[in-house]
Every structure is written in C-alpha cells, then in structure tokens.
N, C-alpha and C positions, 0 to 999 in steps of 0.2 A: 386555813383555819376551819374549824370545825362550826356548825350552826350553835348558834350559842342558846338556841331552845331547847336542844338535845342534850349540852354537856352534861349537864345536872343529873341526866336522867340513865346515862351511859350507855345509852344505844347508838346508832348506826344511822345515819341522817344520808336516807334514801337524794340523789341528786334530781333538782325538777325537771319535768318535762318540758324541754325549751319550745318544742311544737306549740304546747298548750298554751306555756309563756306569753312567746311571739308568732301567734296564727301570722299576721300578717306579711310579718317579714318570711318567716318559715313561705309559704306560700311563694313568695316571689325568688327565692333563692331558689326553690325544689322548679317553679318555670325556669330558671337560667339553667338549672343542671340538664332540665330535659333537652330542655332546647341547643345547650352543646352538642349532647348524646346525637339527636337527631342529625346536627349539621356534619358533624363527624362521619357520624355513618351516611349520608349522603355525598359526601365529597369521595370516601373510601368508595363507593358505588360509582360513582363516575366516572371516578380515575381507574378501577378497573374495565369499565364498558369502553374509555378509552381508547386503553390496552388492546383491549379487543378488537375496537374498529383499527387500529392502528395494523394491530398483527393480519384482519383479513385484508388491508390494503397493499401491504408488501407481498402477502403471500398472492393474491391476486393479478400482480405486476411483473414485468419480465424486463429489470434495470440491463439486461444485461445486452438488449436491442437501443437502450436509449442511444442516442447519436447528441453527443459532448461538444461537438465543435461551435463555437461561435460563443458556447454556454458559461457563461463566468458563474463560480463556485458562490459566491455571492446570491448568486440567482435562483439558487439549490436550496427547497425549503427540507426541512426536516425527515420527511419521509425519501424526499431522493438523495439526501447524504445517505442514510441509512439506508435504504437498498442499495446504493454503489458499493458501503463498505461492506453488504452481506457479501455482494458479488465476487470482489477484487477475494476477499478472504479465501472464498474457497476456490475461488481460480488459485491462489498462493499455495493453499493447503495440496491443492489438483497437482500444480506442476513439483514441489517437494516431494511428495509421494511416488512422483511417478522417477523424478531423479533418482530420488533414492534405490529404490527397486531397480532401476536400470544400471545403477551402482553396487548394487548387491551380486546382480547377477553377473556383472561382469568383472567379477571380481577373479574369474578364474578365465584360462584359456582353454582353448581345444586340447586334444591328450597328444602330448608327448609321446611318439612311438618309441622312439629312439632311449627315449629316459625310463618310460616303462619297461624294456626290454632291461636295459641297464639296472634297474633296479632289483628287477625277476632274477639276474645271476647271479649277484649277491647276495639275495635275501633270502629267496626260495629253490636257487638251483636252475632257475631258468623256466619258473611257469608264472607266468604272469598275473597275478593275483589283485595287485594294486596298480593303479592306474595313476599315472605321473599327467600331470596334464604342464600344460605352460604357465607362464605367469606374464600376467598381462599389466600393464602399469593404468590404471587410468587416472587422467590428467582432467581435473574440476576446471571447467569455463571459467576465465575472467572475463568480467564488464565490467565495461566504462559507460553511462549511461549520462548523455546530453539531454536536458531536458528547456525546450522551450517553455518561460510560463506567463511570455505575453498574454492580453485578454483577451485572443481569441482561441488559443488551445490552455488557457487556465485550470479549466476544471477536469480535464483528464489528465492534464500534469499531475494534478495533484491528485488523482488516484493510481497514477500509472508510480509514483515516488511509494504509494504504501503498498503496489504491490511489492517494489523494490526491498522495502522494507522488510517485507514479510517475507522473503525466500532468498534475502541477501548472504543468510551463514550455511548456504546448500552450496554455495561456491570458495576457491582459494579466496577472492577478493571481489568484493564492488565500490567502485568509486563512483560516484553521484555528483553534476555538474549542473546548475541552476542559469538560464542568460534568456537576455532580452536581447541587450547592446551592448552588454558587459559578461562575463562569464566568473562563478566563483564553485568553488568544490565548499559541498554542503555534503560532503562522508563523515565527520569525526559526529556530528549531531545523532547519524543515523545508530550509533556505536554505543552510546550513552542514555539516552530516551525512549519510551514508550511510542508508538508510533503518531500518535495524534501530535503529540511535544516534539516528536521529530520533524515531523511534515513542518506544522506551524513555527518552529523555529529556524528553520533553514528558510520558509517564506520570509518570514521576518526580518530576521540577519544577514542575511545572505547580501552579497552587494554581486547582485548581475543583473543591476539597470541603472542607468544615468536619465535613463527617459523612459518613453511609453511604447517606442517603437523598436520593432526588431529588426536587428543588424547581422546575419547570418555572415556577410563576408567580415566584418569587425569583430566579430565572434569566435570564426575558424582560424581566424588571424593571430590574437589573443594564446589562441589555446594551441595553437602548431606553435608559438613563439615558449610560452609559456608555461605547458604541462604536459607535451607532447614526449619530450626526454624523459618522462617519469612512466611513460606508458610503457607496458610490455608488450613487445611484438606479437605476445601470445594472445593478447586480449581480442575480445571483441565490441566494438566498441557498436551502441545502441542509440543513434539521432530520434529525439522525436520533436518534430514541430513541424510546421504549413511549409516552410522555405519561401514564406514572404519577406521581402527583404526591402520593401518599402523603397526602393529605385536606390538605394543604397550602393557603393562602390560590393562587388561581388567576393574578389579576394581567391578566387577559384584555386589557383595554382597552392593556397594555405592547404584549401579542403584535400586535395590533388593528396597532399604529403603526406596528409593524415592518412588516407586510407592507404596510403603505399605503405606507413609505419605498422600498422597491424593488419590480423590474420585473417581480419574480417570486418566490414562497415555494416550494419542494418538500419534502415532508414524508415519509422513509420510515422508517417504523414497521414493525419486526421482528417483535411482537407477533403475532398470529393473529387477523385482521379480528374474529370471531367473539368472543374478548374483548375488544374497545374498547369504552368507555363501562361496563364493568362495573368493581363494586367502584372501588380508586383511579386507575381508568384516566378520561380527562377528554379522550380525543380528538377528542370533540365540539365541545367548547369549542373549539379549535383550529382543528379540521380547517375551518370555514366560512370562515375568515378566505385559507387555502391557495388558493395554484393547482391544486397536484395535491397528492394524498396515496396512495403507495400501499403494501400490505404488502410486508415485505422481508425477507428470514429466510434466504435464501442468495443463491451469487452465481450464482446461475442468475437470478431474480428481478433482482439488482442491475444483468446485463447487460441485459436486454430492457428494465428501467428507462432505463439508459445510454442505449439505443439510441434512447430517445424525447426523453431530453432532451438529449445531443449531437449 
C-alpha cells in the first residue's frame, strides 16, 4: 500500500532511507558484510599460497628415488601419494608411448625381393618401381601380474596396481592377482572403474588373506591348482613381493609348474638383494625356477626394469 500522507495528494511517496532509519543496526550489518568480504578473501589467499607451497614441494622432490619397502600406504601423507601418482603416470604414459611407436614401426617387414620383383612383371614389365616388403605379425604381450600386498611391500603394490592400470589396454590382456595367504583375481574391477576406485576396491574386496602373513608356498599352490589352466602359455607372468614366506611350508615344485606353464616368469622383489635368503626370506627357492629376477624398491628401478621388458 501506498503512504496514506501522499494519497490525497497524488504524488509518488519517495521510500525512506533505512540507513538514516536504523544508523544502528545499518552499522552493524555493513561490519558483518565487511568482515565476511575480508574472511573470504583471506582464506582465497591462503589456499592459494598453499597451492603454491605445495606445487614448489613436489616440484622440488625426486618421488621417484623414494625406496617403498617396509612403507605402509597408510604412512604416506598427502604430498608423497601425490608425487607417487605424478610418477607412476608418467612412467604409464613413458612406457604406452614408447609401445606404441615400437608397434607402429613394426608394423611392416624388411622388402620382399622376391615379391618386388614379382610385382615389377606384372605391373611395370619388370622395373621395379614399388617395393613389396613382408608382412610381419606382431603379437601384444600378455600379463599376468602377482601382486604381494602384505604390510611390508603395501605401498608399492599399490602403485605398482595403477601403473598396471594405466597401460593395461596397450596389451591383448592383463590379469591382476592380489595375496597375502590367499590369492584372488581383482581384473573385472580394473575393467569398469576409474583408477583410484579400482585400486581401493580390489584392496577392499578382494579375499587374498585369511591373516597377516605371507604364504608364498600356499599361494603358488592355490594358483597352480586353481588359475593356472586359464593361463596362456603365451603370457608372461610378473611376481612382485619379498618371498618372505614366514617359515611357512614352501610348495616349490607348484612355483616349478608355474613357470614351466608360460613363456616367461619376472620376479621383482622390493627387498634389498643383500637380505634375500636370510632369516624367512626363500628367494632362493624361487629365484632358479625365474627368467629374470631383479631388486625393486623405487620407480626409478621399476622404469629401467620396464625398459627391459617392454
């Protein structure tokens, strides 16, 4: 409704000034606004100089020397996940790239003399003009990757899984095997999820431990009896853990079959060469049956590994 001082008069009833109104309250509302404004843009200022310390501490670091062993993921504050995952990434991106280009190029064979010449009669009358070369099949590695993720190779399992992740569709296939004491296939998760939800869901769900200790001969035992018929002679199959096996019965002759069933074993043990075979470590056992077996304890190591065997 309109000011009933004005109807009469049939003007326009200017609205009061609430400032003048209520100085007082006006006053303390205009402090809460300022003082949002300020808190606001102080926090926005922080959280960026954050950022900043944050980005010169990774950039400053070299995750790719840390040495994982012993180190539970758990123990990993904020900055060393994040530099493990800048690491692992572009080691993924490293070794994809380089598959592929080795795949590009070999996509053709050396020249065909015989087929060139053959061609040259038909086509040109016998001057060789176009070059016939061979044709060359090449055939994408399969793995099968064994991953220990007792608590003392934890946290490199669980990088060594995303790089798995990250350069698992550059091959015909990878099957991914999670054990302690138990062993279970954690592939369909890797198939369907983003890698973080892969990783932590196959941690989670996965049943490959009844306990806390690892059981290397109840392990290779399980899995020669159990998923060993499913494996292709073609594959290659990738162990990673200590080969501590906690006085455990050993099971040798399982490990034996395994590697006699495919094309190739690679064994990389985190551990410090210098303790294998001592106290419950059995890499002995092991290691003869192996194509290659080599120490592995960062991803400096794991790329110059990569580099040998892709």
């Amino acid at each position: 409704m309109g000011c009933k001082k004005c109807e009469g008069q049939g003007g326009e009833h200017e609205e009061p000034n609430r400032a003048s109104m209520f100085p007082e309250y006006y006053k303390r509302f205009k402090y809460v606004e300022d003082t949002i404004i300020k808190l606001v843009a102080e926090l926005l200022d922080d959280n960026l100089q954050a950022q900043d310390k944050t980005q010169e501490v990774l950039d400053s670091t070299d995750p790719a020397e840390m040495n994982m062993y012993h180190l539970n993921v758990d123990e990993l504050d904020f900055l060393e996940v994040e530099q493990m995952r800048r690491a692992v990434s572009q080691l993924a991106r490293k070794l994809s790239s380089r598959y592929s280009l080795r795949y590009k190029r070999a996509k053709h064979g050396g020249v065909d003399l015989r087929g060139t010449i053959r061609r040259a009669f038909v086509s040109t009358g016998g001057v060789p003009v176009e070059l016939k070369r061979r044709k060359r099949i090449i055939s994408r590695p399969e793995i099968v990757l064994l991953c220990d993720v007792s608590e003392s190779v934890a946290a490199f399992s669980h990088f060594m899984l995303q790089l798995v992740y990250a350069i698992q569709f550059r091959f015909s296939y990878v099957r991914s095997f999670l054990f302690v004491d138990l062993i279970d296939e954690i592939t369909p998760y890797f198939r369907t999820r983003n890698v973080d939800q892969a990783v932590k869901d196959a941690l989670d769900r996965g049943k490959y431990s009844s306990g806390v200790f690892s059981d290397y001969g109840r392990v290779f035992e399980l899995f020669a009896r159990t998923y060993l018929p499913t494996i292709s002679p073609r594959s290659t199959i990738i162990v990673l853990g200590d080969a501590r096996n906690n006085h455990f019965p050993e099971y040798g002759k399982s490990f034996e079959k395994i590697c006699g069933h495919v094309r190739r074993v690679v064994w990389l043990n985190p551990q410090p060469r210098g303790e294998w075979n001592t106290r419950d470590n059995i890499m002995g056992l092991y290691s003869r049956h192996c194509h290659e077996v080599y120490e592995c304890s960062t991803i400096r190591q794991l790329e110059r590994i990569m580099d040998d065997l892709i």
